[in-house]
N, C-alpha and C positions, 0 to 999 in steps of 0.2 A: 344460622340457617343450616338443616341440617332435617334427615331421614330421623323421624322419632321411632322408638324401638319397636314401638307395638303397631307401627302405622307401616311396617316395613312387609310385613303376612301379605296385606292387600293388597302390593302391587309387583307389577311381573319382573322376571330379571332384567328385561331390556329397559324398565324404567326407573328401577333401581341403577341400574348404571347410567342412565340419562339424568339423574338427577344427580350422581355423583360427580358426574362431567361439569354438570352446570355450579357446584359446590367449589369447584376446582378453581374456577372460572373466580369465585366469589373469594374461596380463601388466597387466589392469589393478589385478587386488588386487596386485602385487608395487611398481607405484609409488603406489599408497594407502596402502601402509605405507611407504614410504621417505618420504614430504610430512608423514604424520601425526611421524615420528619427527621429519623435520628442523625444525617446526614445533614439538617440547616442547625438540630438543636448542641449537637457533640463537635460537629467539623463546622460549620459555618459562621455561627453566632461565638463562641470563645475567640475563633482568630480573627473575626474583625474588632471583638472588646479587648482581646490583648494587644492589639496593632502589628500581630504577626504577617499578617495581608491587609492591603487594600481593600475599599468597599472595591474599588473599580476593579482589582484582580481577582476578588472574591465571587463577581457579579461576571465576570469572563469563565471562571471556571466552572462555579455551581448553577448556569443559566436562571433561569426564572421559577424556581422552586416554589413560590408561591402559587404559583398559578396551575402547574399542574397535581397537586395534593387537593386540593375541594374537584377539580377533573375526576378523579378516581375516587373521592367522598362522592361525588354525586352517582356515579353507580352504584355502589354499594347501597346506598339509600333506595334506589331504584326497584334493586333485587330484593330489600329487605321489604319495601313494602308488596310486591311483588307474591312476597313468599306467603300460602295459605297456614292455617292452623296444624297443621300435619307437619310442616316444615318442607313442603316441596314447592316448586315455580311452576305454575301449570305452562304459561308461554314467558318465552324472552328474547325471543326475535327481534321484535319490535321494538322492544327495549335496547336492545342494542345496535340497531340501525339507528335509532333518534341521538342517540350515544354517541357514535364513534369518530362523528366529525372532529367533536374536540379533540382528537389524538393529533391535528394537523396542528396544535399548538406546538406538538415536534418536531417539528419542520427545522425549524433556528436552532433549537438543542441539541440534534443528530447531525445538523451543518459544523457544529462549533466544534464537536469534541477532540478533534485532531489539533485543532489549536488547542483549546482546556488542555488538553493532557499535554503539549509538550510547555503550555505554560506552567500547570504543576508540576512537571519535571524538573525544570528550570527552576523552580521555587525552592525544590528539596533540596538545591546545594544551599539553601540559608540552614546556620546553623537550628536557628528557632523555629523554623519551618519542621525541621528533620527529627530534632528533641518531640515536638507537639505531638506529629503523627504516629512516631515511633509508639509513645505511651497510652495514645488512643489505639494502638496494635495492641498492647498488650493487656488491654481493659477488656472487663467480660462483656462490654457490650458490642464492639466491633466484630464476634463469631471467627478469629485470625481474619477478617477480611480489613483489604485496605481502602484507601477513602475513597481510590477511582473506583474499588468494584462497586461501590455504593453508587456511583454516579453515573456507571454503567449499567446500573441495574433497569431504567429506564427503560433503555433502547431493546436490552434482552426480553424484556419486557412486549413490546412492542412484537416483536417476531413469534410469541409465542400465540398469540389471539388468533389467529386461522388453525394454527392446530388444535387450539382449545374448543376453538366452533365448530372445525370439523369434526369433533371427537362426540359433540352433543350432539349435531347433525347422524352420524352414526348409530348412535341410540334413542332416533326420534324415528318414532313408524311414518311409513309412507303416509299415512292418511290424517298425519296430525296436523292440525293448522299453523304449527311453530314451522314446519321445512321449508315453505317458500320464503320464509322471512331470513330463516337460517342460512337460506344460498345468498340471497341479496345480500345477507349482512357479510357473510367470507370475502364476495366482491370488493363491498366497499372497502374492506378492511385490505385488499390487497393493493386496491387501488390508493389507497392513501400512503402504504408500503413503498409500493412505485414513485412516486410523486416523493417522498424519502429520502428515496435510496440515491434519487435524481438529481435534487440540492445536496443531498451527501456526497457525492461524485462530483458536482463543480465548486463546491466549496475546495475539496480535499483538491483538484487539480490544481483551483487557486493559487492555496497554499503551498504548495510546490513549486508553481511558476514564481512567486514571490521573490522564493528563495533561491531563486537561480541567479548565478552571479556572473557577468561575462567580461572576460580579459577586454574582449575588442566590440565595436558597437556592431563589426560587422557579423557577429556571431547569431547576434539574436537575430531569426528568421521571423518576419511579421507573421508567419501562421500561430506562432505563440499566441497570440491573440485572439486566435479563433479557436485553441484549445479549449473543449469544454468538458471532456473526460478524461483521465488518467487511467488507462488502461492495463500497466503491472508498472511495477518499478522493483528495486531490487539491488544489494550487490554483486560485483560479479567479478572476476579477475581477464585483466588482458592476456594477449599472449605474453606479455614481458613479465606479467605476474601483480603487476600495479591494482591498486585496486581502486573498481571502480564502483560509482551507484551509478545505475542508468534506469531513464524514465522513458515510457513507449506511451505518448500522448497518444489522440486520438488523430492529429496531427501530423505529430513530429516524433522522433526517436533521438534525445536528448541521452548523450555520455557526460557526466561530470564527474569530480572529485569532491569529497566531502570535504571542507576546510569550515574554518572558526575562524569570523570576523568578529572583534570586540565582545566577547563573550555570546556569541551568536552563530547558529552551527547555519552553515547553506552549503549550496550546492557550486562550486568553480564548475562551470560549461569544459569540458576538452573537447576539442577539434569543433568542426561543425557540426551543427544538427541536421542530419539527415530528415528531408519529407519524406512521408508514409507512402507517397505515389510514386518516388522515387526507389524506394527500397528494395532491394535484395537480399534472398536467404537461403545459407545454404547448411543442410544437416549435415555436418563433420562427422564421421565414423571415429565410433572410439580406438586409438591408438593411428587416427592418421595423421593427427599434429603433435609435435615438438614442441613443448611449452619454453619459456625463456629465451628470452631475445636479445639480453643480456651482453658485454662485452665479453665477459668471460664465460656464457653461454657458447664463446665461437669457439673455446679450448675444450670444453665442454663436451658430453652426450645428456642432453636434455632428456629431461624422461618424457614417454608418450602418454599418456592424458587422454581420459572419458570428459564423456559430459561438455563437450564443444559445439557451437555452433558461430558462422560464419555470419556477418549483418555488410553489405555494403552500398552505394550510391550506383545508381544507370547513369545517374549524369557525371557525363565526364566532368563539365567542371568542377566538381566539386572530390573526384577521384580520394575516393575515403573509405577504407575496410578494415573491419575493426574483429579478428577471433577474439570470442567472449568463452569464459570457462564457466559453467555452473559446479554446484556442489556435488548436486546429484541427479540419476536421471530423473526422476519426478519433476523435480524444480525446468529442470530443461526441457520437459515437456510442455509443461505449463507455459515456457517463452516464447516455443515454439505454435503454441495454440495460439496465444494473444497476439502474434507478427503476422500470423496466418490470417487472422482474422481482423484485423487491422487494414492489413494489404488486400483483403477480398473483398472490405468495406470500401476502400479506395478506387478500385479495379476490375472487374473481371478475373479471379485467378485464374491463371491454367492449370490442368491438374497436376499433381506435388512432382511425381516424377519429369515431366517436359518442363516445369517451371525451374526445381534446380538447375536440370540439365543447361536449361537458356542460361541460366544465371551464368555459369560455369561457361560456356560463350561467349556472355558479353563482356565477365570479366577477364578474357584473355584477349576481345580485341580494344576493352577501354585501355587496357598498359599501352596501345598504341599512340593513341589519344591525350591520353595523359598518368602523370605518374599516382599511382595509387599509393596513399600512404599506410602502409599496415604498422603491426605493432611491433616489427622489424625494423623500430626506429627509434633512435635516443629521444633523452626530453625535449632537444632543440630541434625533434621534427627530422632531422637530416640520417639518411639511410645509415644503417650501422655495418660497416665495411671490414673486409679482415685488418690485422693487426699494422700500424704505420711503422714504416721500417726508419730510424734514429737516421737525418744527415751524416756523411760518414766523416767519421774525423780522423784525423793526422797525429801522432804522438811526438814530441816534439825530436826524438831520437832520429823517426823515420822521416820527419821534416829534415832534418838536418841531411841523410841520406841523400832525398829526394835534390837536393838543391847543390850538394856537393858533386851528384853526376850531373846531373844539368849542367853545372861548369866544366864540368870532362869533359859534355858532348861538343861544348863549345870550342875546346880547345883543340882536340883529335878530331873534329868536323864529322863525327860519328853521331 
């Protein structure tokens, strides 16, 4: 499908790039199926005939490959009968409004692939796993790509279809009968995006909550349960320098430590989970905190430190403030927008400056109330104090001294 050379004089530039638009459109489902295939017939079909994987692990990673290949056979069919003797599409609106539903067969595929990928992660420490892919890297049919970008290639896929409609809609005249179908169809396609993007958001919080792990039962706060988005997550370092990954549910603002349980990576909870309505935040000016909290921090001059900001509880009970370091400013903007926006999905905010300021108030009269535990504080939780001075001890010389005048004083009554 394709502008024939001599057919190209007749028509204007604007539908010469309408039909190139719509070409695009075409040539791109024609190599989405050629990656979907070469990825069930090079990656999929050898590693379940050599018993490298499971059908069941094979079937968790490469979801439902058959079903979306005749999905994108069926448009392509659509367009080609579509296409006149010239090689151009007169309409394809319509066609791709009747179309696009089936993309909601992604729905389960764009949920999974946070699990698929740390399941193929976890696979590539088998040696057989690491040998197979390896060699399919180095094959002229893989282009150096590796086998998730082939199975990411979907979802890319997906996000590109409004710009590619948009892009025809742009070189379709006002008065053609393809625009009205062309807006409708951007809709749908965004609206099915959304609906995506949506199961992709509580799948991935799922899978997070999963893997959270808690020392005590009193840790887990029932709002976990009512998480349904994951709103950023990330590592970060304490003031003591520890490192940590923390998650800002929709919820709750969960601190943990990455550890490996029997070959299995989760998240150890620290301290409690602060709720979102409970939350306070405050912007740390570069070079106003002292990183290191260390014992030997106290002999120390710690160095001052960017990219800080301040997270703590209004409820006193739970008296807990946590200085978080980012890498860099961007990244600490970014945590700084999603706490913002978190807290003003919860609340009412006040505007930034009165709302720090409160913060900075209530956490000088919560120390009243109770003790706040910052990161000025050993593993065992218990504040880190200056240096403990040794019981004083006696040498057995000055022992002897000590006891010999002791009997003087007895005897001179001195």
């Amino acid at each position: 499908m394709s502008l024939r050379g001599d057919s190209k004089s007749t028509f204007t530039t604007k539908e010469i790039k309408r039909q190139e638009a719509i070409y695009e459109l075409y040539r791109g489902e024609q190599d989405l199926i050629e990656d979907l295939q070469l990825a069930r017939k090079a990656y999929h079909d050898p590693m379940l005939k050599l018993s490298i994987m499971t059908e069941e692990e094979l079937a968790h990673i490469f979801g439902d490959l058959d079903a979306y290949i005749p999905l994108h056979e069926d448009l392509l069919m659509k367009l080609t009968e579509e296409t006149g003797p010239n090689g151009t599409v007169a309409q394809i609106g319509q066609i791709v409004i009747d179309w696009l539903p089936g993309l909601n067969a992604y729905k389960n595929y764009c949920s999974n692939q946070l699990a698929a990928k740390a399941l193929l992660d976890q696979k590539k420490q088998d040696r057989r796993v690491q040998d197979f892919l390896q060699r399919c890297l180095e094959s002229p049919f893989s282009r150096k790509l590796d086998l998730w970008s082939f199975l990411d290639i979907p979802r890319s896929r997906l996000v590109k279809y409004p710009l590619l409609l948009r892009e025809i809609l742009r070189h379709t005249p006002p008065d053609h009968p393809d625009g009205p179908s062309l807006e409708k169809a951007i809709t749908i396609i965004q609206e099915i995006l959304s609906d995506i993007n949506v199961r992709k958001g509580e799948s991935e919080c799922q899978y997070y909550i999963d893997k959270l792990e808690y020392l005590d039962d009193k840790q887990r706060d029932p709002l976990i349960d009512t998480c349904k988005n994951l709103l950023c997550h990330g590592e970060l370092r304490s003031k003591s320098g520890s490192r940590l990954h923390v998650f800002l549910f929709s919820e709750l603002l969960v601190l943990t430590r990455p550890v490996t349980r029997n070959d299995r990576s989760c998240f150890q909870v620290y301290r409690q989970p602060i709720p979102v309505r409970d939350l306070a935040l405050e912007d740390l000016q570069d070079g106003e905190i002292r990183m290191g909290g260390s014992f030997r921090g106290a002999f120390t001059n710690p160095e001052k430190v960017k990219n800080v900001f301040r997270v703590s509880s209004l409820d006193p009970s739970h008296g807990q403030s946590h200085t978080l370091h980012v890498n860099d400013v961007y990244h600490k903007q970014q945590w700084l927008n999603c706490l913002r926006t978190a807290m003003a999905q919860q609340q009412e905010a006040p505007p930034k400056v009165q709302q720090e300021e409160a913060v900075r108030a209530r956490r000088r009269s919560s120390t009243l109330l109770a003790p706040v535990y910052d990161e000025e504080t050993n593993e065992n939780n218990l504040p880190v104090c200056g240096p403990k001075l040794r019981p004083q001890t006696l040498s057995k010389t000055r022992l002897d001294q000590k006891q010999r005048g002791s009997v003087k004083r007895k005897e001179t009554g001195v």
